[in-house]
C-alpha positions as CSV (number, residue, x, y, z in Angstrom):
1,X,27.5,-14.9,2.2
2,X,29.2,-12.9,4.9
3,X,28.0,-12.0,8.2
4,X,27.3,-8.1,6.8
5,X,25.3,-9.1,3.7
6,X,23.3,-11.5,5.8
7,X,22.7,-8.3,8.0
8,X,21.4,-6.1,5.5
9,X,19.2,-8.4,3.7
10,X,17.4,-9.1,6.9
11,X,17.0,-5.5,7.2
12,X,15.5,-4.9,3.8
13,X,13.5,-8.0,4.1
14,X,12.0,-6.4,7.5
15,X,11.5,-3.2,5.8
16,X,9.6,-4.5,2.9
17,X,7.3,-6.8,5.2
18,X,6.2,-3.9,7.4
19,X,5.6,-1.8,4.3
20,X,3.3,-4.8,3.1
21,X,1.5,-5.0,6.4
22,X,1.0,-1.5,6.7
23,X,-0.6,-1.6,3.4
24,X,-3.2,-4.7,4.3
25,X,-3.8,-3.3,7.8
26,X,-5.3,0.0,5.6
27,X,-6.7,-1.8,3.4
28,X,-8.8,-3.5,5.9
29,X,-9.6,-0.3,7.8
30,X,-11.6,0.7,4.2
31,X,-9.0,3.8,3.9
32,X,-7.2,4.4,0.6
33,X,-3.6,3.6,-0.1
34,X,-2.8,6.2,-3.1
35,X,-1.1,9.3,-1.4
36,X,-3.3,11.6,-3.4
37,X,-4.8,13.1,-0.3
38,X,-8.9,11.8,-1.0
39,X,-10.7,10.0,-4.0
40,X,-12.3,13.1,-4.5
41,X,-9.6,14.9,-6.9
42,X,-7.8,11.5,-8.2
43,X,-8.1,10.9,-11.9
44,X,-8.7,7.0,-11.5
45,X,-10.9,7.5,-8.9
46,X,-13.8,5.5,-11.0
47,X,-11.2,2.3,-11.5
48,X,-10.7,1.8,-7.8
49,X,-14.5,2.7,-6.4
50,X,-16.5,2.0,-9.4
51,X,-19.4,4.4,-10.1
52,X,-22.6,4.6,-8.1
53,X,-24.4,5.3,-10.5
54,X,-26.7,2.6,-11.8
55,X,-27.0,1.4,-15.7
């Protein structure tokens, strides 16, 4: 590998980690990480939150 490949693939690499630890650091703040906008109007919103509703 050249000097320019090893370049770029430390560049994506970087990318991708601080995409990944965005992700955790909201994850652990409790807020969501679809980009619907709010639970309230999402589809799958049951699969992620359960339902509070007791059985």
């Amino acid at each position: 590998m050249n000097l320019p490949t090893i370049i770029v693939l430390a560049v994506v690499v970087l990318v991708f980690a601080a995409i990944v630890a965005n992700e955790i650091r909201k994850k652990k703040a409790g807020k969501s990480s679809c980009s619907c906008g709010g639970c309230s109007g999402c589809g799958l919103k049951d699969q992620c939150h359960g339902t509070s509703e007791k059985k």
